[in-house]
SEBA-468560 format. One record per residue (C-alpha): residue number from 0; residue in one letter; x, y, z. Coordinates in steps of 0.05 Angstrom, whole numbers, plus 5000, padded with zeros to 4 digits. Layout:
R pos code   px   py   pz
R NUM    A    X    Y    Z
...
END
This chain:
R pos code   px   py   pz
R   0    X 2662 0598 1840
R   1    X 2609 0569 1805
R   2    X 2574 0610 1750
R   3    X 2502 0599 1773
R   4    X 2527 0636 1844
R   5    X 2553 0693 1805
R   6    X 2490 0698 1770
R   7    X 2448 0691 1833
R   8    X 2491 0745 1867
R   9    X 2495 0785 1804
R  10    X 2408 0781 1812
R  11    X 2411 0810 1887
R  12    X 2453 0866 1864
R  13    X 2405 0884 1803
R  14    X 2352 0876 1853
R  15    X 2378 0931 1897
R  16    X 2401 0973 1841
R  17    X 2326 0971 1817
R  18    X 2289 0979 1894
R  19    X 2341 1039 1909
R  20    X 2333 1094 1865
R  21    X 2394 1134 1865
R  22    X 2422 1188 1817
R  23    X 2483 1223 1809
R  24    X 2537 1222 1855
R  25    X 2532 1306 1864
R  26    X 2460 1297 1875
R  27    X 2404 1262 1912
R  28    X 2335 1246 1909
R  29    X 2277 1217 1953
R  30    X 2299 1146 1964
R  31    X 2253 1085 1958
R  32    X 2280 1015 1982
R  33    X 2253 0953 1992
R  34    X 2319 0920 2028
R  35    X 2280 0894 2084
R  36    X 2328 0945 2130
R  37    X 2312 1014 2161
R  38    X 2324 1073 2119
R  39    X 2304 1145 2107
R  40    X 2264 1188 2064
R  41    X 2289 1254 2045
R  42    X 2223 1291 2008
R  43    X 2261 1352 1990
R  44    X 2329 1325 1975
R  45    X 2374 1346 1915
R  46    X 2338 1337 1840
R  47    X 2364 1336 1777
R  48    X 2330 1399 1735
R  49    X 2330 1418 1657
R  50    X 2329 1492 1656
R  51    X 2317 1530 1592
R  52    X 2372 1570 1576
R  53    X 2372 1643 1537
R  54    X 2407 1640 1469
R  55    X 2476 1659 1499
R  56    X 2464 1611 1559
R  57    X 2484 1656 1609
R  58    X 2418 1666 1650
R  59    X 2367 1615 1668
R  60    X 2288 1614 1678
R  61    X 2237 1574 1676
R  62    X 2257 1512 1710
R  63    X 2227 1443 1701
R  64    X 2241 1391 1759
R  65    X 2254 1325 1732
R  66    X 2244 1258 1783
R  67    X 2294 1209 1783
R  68    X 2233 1162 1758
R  69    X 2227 1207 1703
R  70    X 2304 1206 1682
R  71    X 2306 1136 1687
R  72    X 2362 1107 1626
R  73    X 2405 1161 1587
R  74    X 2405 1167 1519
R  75    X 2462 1209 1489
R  76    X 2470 1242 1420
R  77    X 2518 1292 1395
R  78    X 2552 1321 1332
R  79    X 2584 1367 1314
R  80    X 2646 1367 1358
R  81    X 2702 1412 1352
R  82    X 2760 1432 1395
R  83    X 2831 1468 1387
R  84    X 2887 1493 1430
R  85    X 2927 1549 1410
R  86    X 3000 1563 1424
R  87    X 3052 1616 1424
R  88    X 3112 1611 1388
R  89    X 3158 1675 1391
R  90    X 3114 1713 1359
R  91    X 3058 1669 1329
R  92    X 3003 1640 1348
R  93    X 2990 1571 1327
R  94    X 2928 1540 1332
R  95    X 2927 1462 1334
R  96    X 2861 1422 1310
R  97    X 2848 1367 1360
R  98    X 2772 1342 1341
R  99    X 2754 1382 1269
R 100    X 2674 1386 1280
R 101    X 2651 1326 1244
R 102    X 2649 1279 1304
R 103    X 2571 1252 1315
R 104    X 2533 1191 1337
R 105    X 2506 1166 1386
R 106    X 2506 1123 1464
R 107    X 2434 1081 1472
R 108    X 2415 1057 1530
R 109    X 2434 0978 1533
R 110    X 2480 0985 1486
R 111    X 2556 0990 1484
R 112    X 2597 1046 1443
R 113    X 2663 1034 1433
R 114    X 2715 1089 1410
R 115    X 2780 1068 1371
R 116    X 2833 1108 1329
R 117    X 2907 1105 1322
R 118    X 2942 1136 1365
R 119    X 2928 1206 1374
R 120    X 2864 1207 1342
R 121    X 2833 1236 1395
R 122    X 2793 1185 1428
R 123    X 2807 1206 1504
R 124    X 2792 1282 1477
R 125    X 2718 1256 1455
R 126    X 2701 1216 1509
R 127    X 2718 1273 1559
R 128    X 2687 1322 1514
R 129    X 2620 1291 1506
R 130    X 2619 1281 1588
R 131    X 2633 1353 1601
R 132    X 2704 1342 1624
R 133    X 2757 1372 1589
R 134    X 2798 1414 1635
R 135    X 2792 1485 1635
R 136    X 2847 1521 1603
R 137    X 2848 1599 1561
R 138    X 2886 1555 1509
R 139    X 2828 1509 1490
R 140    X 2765 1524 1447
R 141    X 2708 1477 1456
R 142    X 2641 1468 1410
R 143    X 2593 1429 1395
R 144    X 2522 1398 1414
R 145    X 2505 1346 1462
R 146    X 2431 1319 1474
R 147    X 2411 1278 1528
R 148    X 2347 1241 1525
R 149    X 2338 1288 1468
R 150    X 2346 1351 1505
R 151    X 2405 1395 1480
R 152    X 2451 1409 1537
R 153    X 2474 1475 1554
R 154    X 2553 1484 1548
R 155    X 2570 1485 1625
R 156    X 2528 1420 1633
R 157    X 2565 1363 1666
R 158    X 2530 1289 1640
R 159    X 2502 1251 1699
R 160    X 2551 1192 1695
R 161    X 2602 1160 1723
R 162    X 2667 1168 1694
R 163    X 2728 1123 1706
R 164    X 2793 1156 1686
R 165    X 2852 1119 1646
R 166    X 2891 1109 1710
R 167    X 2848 1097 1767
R 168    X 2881 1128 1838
R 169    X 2865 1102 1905
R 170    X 2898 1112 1973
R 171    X 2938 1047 1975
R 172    X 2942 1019 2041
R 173    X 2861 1024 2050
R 174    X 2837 0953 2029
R 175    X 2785 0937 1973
R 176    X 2728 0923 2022
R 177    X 2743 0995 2056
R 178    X 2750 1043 1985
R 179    X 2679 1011 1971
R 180    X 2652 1028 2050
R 181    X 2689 1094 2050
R 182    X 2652 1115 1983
R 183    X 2594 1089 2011
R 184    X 2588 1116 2070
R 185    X 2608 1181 2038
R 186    X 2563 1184 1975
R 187    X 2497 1145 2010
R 188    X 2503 1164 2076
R 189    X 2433 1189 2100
R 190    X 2406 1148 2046
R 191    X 2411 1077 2077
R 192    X 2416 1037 2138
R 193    X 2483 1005 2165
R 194    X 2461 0939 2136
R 195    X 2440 0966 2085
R 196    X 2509 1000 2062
R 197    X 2545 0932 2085
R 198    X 2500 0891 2035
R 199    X 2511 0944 1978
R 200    X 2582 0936 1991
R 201    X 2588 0861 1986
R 202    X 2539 0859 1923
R 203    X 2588 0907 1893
R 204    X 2654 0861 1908
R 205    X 2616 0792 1890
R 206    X 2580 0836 1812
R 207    X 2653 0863 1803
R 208    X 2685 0786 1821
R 209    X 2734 0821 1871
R 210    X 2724 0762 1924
R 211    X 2786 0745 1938
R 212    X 2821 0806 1935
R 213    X 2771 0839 1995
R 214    X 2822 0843 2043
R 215    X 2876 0863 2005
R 216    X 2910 0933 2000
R 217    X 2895 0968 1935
R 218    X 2973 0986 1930
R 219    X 3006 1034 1883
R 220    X 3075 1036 1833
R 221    X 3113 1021 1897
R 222    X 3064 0989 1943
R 223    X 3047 0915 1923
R 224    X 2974 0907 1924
R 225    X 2918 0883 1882
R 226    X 2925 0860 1806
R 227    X 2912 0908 1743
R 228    X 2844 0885 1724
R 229    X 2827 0877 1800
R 230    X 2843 0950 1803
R 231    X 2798 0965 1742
R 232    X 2741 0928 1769
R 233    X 2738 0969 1832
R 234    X 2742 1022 1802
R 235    X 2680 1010 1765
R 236    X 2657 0983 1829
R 237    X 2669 1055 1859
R 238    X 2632 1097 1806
R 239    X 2568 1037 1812
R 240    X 2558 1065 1881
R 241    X 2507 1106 1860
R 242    X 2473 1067 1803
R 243    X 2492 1115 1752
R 244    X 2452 1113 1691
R 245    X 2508 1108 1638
R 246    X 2595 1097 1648
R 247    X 2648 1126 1611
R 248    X 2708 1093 1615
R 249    X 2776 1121 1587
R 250    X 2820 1049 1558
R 251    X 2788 1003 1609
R 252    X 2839 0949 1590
R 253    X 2895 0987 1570
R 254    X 2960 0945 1606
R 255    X 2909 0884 1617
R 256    X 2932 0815 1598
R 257    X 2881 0778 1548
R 258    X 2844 0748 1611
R 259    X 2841 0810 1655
R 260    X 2810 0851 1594
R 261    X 2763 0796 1579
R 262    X 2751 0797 1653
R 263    X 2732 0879 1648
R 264    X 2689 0886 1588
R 265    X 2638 0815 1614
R 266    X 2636 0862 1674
R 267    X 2613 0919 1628
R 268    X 2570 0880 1585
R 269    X 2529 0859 1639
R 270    X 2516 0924 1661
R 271    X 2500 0938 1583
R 272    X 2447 0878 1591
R 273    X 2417 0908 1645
R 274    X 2398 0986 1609
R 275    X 2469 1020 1631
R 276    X 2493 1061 1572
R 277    X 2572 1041 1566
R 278    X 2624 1077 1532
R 279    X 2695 1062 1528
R 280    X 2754 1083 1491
R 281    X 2791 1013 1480
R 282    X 2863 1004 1450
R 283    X 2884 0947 1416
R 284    X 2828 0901 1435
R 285    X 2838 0829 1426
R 286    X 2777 0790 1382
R 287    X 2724 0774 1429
R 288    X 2733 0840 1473
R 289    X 2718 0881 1406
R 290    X 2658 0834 1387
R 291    X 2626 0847 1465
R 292    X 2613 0917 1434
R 293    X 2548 0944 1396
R 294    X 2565 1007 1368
R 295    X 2638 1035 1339
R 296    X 2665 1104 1338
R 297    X 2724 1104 1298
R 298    X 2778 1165 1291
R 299    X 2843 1184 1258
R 300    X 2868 1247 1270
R 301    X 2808 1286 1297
R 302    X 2770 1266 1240
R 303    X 2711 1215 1244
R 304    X 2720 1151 1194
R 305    X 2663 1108 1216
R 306    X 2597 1111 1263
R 307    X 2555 1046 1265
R 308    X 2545 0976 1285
R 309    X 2608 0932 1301
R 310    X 2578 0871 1264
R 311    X 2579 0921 1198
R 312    X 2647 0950 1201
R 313    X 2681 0891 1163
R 314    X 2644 0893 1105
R 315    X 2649 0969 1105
R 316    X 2728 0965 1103
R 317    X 2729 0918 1054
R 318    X 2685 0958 1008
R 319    X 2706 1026 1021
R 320    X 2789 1007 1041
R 321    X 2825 0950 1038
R 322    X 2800 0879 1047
R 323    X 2822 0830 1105
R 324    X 2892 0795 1102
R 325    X 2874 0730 1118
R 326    X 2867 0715 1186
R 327    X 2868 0775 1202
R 328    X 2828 0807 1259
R 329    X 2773 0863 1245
R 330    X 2804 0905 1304
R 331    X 2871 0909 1274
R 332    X 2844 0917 1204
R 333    X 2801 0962 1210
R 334    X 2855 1002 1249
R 335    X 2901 0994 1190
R 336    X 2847 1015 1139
R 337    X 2841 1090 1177
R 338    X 2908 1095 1191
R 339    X 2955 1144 1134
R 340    X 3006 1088 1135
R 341    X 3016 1050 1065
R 342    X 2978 0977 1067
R 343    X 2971 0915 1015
R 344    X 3035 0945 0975
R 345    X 2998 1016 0971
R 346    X 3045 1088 0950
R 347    X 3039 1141 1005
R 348    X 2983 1172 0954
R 349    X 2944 1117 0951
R 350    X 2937 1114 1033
R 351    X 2924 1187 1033
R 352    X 2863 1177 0979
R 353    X 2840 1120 1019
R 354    X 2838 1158 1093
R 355    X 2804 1227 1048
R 356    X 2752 1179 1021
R 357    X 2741 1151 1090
R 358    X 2726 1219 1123
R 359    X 2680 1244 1057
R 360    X 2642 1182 1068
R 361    X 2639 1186 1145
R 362    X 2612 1256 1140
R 363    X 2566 1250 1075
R 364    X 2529 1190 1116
R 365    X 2459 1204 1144
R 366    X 2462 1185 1217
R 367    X 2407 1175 1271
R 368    X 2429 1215 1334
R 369    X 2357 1197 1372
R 370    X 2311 1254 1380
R 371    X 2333 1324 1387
R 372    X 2303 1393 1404
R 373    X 2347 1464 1396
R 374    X 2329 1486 1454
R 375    X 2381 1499 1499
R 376    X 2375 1472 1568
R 377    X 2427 1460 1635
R 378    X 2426 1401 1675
R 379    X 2452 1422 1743
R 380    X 2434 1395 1821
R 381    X 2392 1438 1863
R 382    X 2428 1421 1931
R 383    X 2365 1436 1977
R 384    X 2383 1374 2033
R 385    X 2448 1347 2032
R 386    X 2436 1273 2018
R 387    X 2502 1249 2026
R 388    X 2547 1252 2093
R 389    X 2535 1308 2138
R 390    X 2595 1347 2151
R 391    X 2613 1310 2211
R 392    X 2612 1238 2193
R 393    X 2659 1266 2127
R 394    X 2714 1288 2178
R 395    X 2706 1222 2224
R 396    X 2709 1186 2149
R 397    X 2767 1217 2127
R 398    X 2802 1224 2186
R 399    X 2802 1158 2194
R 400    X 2826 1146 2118
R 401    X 2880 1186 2135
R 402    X 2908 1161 2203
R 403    X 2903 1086 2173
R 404    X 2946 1107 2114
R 405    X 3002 1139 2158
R 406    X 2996 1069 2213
R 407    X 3003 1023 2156
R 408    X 3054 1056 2109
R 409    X 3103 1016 2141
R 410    X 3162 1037 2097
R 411    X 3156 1108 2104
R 412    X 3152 1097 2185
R 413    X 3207 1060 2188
R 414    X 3247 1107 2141
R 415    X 3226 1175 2190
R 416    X 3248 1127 2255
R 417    X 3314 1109 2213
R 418    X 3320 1181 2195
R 419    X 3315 1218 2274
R 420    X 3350 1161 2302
R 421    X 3407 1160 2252
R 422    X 3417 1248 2264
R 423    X 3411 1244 2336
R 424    X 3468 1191 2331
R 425    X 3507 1237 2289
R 426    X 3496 1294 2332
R 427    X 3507 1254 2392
R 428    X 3578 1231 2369
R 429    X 3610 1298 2350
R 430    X 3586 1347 2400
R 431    X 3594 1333 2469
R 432    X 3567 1401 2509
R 433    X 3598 1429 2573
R 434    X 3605 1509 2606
R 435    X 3666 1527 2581
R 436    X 3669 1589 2538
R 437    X 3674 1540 2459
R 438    X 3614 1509 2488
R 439    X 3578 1572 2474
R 440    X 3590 1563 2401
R 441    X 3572 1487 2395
R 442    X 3501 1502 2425
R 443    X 3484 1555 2379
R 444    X 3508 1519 2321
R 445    X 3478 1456 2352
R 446    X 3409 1483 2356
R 447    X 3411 1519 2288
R 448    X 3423 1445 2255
R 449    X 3370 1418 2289
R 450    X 3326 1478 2277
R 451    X 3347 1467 2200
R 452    X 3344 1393 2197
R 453    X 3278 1390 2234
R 454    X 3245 1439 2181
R 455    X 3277 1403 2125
R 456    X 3257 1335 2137
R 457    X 3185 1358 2157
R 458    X 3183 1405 2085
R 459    X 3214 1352 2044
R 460    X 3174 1292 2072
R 461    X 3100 1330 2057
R 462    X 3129 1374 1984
R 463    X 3138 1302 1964
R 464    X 3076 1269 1991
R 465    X 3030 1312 1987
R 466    X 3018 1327 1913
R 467    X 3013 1259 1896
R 468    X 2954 1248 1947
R 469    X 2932 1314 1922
R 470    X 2925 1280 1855
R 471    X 2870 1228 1887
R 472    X 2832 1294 1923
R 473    X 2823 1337 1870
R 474    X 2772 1285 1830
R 475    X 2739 1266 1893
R 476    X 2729 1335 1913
R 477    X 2706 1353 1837
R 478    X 2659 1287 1847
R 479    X 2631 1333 1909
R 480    X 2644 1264 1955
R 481    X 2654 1309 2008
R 482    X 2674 1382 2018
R 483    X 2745 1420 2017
R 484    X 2745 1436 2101
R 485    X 2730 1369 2123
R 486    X 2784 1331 2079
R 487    X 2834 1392 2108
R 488    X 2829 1387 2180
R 489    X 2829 1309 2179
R 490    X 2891 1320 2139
R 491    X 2923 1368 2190
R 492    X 2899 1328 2257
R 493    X 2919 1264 2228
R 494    X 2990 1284 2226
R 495    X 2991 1314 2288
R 496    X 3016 1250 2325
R 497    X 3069 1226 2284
R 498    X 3095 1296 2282
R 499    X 3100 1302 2360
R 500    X 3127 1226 2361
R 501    X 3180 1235 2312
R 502    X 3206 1304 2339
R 503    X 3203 1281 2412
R 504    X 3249 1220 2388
R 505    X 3292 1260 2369
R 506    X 3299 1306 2422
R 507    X 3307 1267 2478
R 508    X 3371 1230 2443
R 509    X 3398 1294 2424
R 510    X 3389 1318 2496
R 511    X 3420 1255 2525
R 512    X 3474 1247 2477
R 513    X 3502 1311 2471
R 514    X 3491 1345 2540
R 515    X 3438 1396 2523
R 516    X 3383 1419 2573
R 517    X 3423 1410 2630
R 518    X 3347 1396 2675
R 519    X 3277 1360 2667
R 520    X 3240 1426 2652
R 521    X 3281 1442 2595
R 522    X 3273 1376 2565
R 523    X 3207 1386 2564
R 524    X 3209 1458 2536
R 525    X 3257 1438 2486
R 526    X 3214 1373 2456
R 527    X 3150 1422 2456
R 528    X 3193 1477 2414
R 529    X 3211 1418 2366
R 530    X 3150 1386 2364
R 531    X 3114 1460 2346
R 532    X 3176 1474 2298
R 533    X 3150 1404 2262
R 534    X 3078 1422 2264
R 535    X 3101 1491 2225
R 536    X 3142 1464 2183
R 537    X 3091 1403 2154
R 538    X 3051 1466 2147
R 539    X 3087 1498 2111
R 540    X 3094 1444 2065
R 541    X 3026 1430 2064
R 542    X 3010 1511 2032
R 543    X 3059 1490 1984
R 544    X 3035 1421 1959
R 545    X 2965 1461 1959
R 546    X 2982 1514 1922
R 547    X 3026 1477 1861
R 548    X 2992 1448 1806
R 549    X 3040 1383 1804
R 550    X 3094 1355 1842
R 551    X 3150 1387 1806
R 552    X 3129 1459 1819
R 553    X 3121 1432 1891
R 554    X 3199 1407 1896
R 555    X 3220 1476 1853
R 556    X 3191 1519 1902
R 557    X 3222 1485 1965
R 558    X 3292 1502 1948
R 559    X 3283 1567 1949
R 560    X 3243 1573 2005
R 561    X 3282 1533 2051
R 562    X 3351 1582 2032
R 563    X 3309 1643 2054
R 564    X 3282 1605 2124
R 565    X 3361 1587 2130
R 566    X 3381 1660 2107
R 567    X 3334 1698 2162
R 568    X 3343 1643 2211
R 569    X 3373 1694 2267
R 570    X 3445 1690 2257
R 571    X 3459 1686 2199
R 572    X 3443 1762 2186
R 573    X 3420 1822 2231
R 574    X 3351 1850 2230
R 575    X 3383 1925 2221
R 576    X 3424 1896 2162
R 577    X 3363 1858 2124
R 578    X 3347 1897 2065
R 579    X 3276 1943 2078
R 580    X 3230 1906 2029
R 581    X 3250 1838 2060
R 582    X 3245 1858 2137
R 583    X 3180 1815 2138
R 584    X 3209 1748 2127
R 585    X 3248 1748 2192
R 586    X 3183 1754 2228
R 587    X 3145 1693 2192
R 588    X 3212 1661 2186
R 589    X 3196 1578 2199
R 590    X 3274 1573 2218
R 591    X 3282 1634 2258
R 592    X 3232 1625 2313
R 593    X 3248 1546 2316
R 594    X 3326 1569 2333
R 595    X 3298 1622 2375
R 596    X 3255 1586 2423
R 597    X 3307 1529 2425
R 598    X 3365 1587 2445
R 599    X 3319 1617 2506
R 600    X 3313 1558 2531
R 601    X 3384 1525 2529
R 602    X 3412 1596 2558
R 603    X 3364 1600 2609
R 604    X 3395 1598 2680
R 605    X 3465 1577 2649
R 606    X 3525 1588 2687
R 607    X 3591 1589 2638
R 608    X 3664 1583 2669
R 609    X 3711 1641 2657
R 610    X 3764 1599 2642
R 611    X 3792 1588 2566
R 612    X 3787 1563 2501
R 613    X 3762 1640 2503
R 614    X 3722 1666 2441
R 615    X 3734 1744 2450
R 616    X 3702 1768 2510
R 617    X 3681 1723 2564
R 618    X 3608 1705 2575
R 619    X 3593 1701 2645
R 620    X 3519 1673 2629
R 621    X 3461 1646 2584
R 622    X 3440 1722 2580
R 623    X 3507 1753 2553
R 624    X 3504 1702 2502
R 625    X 3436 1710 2483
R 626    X 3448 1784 2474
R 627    X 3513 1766 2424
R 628    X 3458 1743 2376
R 629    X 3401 1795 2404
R 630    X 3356 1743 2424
R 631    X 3346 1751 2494
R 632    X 3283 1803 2483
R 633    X 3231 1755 2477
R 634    X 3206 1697 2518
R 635    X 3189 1630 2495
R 636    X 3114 1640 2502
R 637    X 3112 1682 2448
R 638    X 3154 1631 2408
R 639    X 3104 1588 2411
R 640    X 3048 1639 2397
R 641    X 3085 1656 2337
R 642    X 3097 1579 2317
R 643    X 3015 1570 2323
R 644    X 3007 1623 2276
R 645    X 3053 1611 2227
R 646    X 3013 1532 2225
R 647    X 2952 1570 2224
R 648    X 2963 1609 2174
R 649    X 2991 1558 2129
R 650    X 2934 1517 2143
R 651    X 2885 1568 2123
R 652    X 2929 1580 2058
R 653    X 2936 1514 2048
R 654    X 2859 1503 2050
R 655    X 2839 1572 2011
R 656    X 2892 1534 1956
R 657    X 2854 1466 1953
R 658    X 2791 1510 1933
R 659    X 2825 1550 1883
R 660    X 2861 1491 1851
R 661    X 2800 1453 1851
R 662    X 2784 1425 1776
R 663    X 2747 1465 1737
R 664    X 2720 1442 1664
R 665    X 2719 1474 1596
R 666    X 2644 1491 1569
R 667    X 2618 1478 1505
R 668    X 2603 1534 1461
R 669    X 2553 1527 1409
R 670    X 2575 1501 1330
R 671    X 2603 1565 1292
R 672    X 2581 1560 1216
R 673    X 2654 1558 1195
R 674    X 2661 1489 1234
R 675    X 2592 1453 1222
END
């Protein structure tokens, strides 16, 4: 593509950037645009607003309303810096130094910071730190001071940015065109016209040079999709939505090839150009992606070894450290020169004097933050008008997102259909089901496999899934792209079809390979029992996806669960022999009222013929045989009722889990004198 059409292209997005003035992704303000295409106004829409804190910055009065005219460019200082985690080891407690309160400097607007260290200096740990994102944990202790646009932040202040993690997530089968729509649609969704969005969306792709990858999948570690730096670039292109102000990025070329990084930071540079404020933590950068930066943040070990220009650092190494091998580039030098490791023939000694006169002269060295007042204040979203999607067009959206992900995950369809067809062969080859007295035993133990199977391949298939998506939910949700109930029920409904498909697959070649439900009306009974007994069971796996923290709690917990469902599954043990305490199980049992409902209706009506093999005492009928097991007291109505429930309820858990689990964020307390 010729460079004077990316330019041109590049203008048109800067231009709509400039005419729409949009903030925050968790808030929204009155909206001005000049895009030649209907819009709306919203007057008393979300604001961003410095409050002035008390000293201990619990309460808050005296609240100032700040325009998004006003806020304009963000200029960030801080200092000061300080975190630990402490441990338990038999009986001590250990307390590890992760950032040891010297860290300072400062992110201008048009300007690009960069933040290097070996490894494990803490460079991820700062950049979350200064954005307000560490995760909240009783182990970790936070301080330090942050000022934006000169104001000193509160410690539960979040900065307005956007922030793109070290390994960007996306639903893979959605293409690159629809993640920018969807986030869209979701984040600006009362804010501008249909055109309008479809304009901001194909400014986006052509500013983030993602062309000719529009129509392609985003893909994942097993899905083949778009390239590494493609996937970089939209995800950038994602947090741009909302024309954030400044754009933390955690190793923005980390795994890139030389072009692909190159490819990444232009992108970020040109946002620099235009007023963003850009900081990045870059690894190993190659020559001409570490001279596209202003402004350097070095570390080693917690400690800071350098604030300043990037054009300065070389003749600061060579002063203070160890010159330049020749040929040698300033990235990799000057990540020698902070580094404890023995350089230029140096004794372990020397390399320790030469990191300890580092830090002395990194924290001795007068350094201009910007402006600053003490006065504490919180910058929080007053959510008057939602801005965004209403809760409507949020479930459409993400129902939607979710039924195109289950249609195009091809492999995992054709691995359920492969699955069902591949039992109900199995099944359909060893039993073969007639009225004689043995055939009594074959359908109960029959329909206990498929009561068991069914609820295992449902609980396995979501434990597994589910955690990983979970993974891409929990930032959007703590972005506030949409709300906790909407993303839920899409979730639910959108499984609803494959469930019944899958289930009803299977038991119609069950029923017409091994001679079960002898008539039409049983068929039918019988796929709606196994069709409900799936819906329970994804349920079920669903509350425990929701409820684990990761994936391998998720698949530790579904052992045990599934024994007890097989344990209390009606046979297997007697109600008047279950133990008091666990006399409940039985009656939410997932297993249990699957082989129940399936029993009641098999027996019903049946006819058996007094002749041998004989099993004890001959069963004249279906209702002799359901009293062997003490099943023939209920009805099948109230199998179902009891199957809706038990989804219900799992739902409801499931969704009361999402909003516990949701990510929460560690303040930051205010410098102690023992760590300034």
């Amino acid at each position: 593509q010729p460079s004077h059409m990316k330019m041109g292209k590049f203008g048109i997005f800067v231009a709509i950037l400039h005419t729409v003035i949009l903030f925050h992704p968790c808030s929204g303000q009155r909206v001005v645009t000049s895009l030649g295409v209907k819009t709306k106004r919203h007057e008393n829409s979300d604001q961003l607003t410095y409050s002035k804190a008390k000293g201990d910055g619990s309460d808050l009065k005296e609240s100032d309303v700040v325009s998004a005219g006003n806020i304009g460019s963000l200029d960030i200082g801080f200092s000061d810096i300080y975190m630990e985690i402490t441990t338990k080891k038999k009986s001590q407690t250990l307390k590890r130094v992760l950032l040891d309160g010297s860290i300072r400097g400062r992110a201008q607007p048009g300007r690009m910071l960069a933040i290097m260290g070996p490894s494990g200096a803490g460079k991820s740990t700062v950049l979350h730190a200064l954005a307000g994102r560490i995760k909240e944990s009783p182990k970790v202790y936070l301080e330090g001071k942050r000022y934006v646009n000169g104001n000193l932040l509160s410690g539960d202040s979040m900065l307005p940015i956007a922030f793109m993690e070290q390994e960007a997530n996306f639903f893979a089968h959605m293409t690159v065109r629809e993640t920018l729509r969807f986030r869209v649609e979701l984040k600006l969704g009362k804010m501008l016209s249909m055109r309008a969005k479809e304009e901001l969306v194909n400014t986006l792709i052509d500013t983030m040079r993602l062309g000719k990858a529009a129509e392609t999948i985003v893909g994942n570690a097993k899905v083949r999709g778009i390239s590494g730096g493609e996937r970089r670039r939209l995800a950038i292109a994602c947090e741009l939505v909302t024309s954030p102000s400044a754009i933390f990025l955690d190793e923005p070329t980390s795994g890139l090839d030389s072009s692909a990084a190159t490819s990444v930071i232009e992108t970020l540079r040109d946002l620099a150009n235009k007023g963003k404020t850009v900081v990045a933590v870059i690894h190993q950068p190659s020559q001409h992606v570490f001279a596209s930066f202003d402004d350097l943040l070095l570390l080693s070990e917690g400690k800071q070894m350098y604030f300043g220009e990037v054009g300065r650092v070389q003749e600061y190494m060579d002063r203070h450290a160890s010159k330049a091998g020749q040929g040698m580039g300033t990235a990799e030098h000057i990540i020698d020169c902070i580094s404890a490791v023995p350089i230029n023939g140096e004794s372990k000694a020397e390399a320790d004097r030469r990191v300890e006169n580092l830090v002395a002269l990194a924290n001795s060295m007068q350094l201009d933050i910007g402006p600053t007042t003490e006065t504490a204040v919180t910058l929080h979203a007053e959510n008057k008008k939602q801005v965004g999607a209403n809760l409507f067009v949020q479930l459409k959206l993400l129902l939607q997102r979710a039924v195109r992900e289950n249609l195009r995950s091809k492999a995992k369809l054709i691995i359920q259909t492969v699955q069902q067809v591949t039992l109900g062969l199995i099944y359909g080859g060893i039993y073969s089901i007639g009225l004689n007295q043995a055939s009594i035993q074959d359908r109960f133990g029959l329909l206990s496999l498929v009561a068991i199977g069914s609820a295992n391949m449902a609980l396995a298939s979501t434990v597994r899934s589910f955690p990983k998506e979970k993974a891409i939910v929990s930032a959007e949700l703590a972005g506030k792209m949409y709300g906790t109930l909407p993303y839920f029920v899409g979730k639910a409904v959108s499984e609803i079809p494959l469930i019944a498909f899958f289930n009803s697959l299977f038991g119609v070649m069950v029923s017409a390979l091994t001679g079960l439900n002898n008539s039409v009306g049983k068929i039918r009974r019988f796929l709606g029992i196994n069709v409900m007994h799936g819906l329970a069971s994804q349920s079920v796996g669903l509350m425990i996806g929701s409820v684990s923290p990761n994936s391998d709690t998720a698949l530790a917990l579904f052992p045990a669960i599934m024994v007890l469902n097989i344990i209390f599954d009606g046979k297997n043990i007697s109600e008047e022999s279950t133990p008091k305490l666990l006399r409940w199980i039985p009656k939410v049992g997932l297993i249990r009222w699957g082989f129940e409902g399936l029993c009641l209706n098999e027996f019903e009506g049946l006819e058996f013929e007094t002749k041998g093999p004989y099993r004890g005492a001959v069963v004249k009928d279906g209702k002799e045989a359901l009293a062997r097991l003490g099943l023939g007291t209920r009805s099948i109505g109230v199998v179902f009722r009891a199957q809706a429930l038990i989804s219900f309820a799992c739902w409801g858990l499931s969704y009361l889990g999402l909003k516990l689990t949701r990510q929460k964020f560690q303040p930051m307390n205010k410098p102690s004198l023992q760590n300034v």
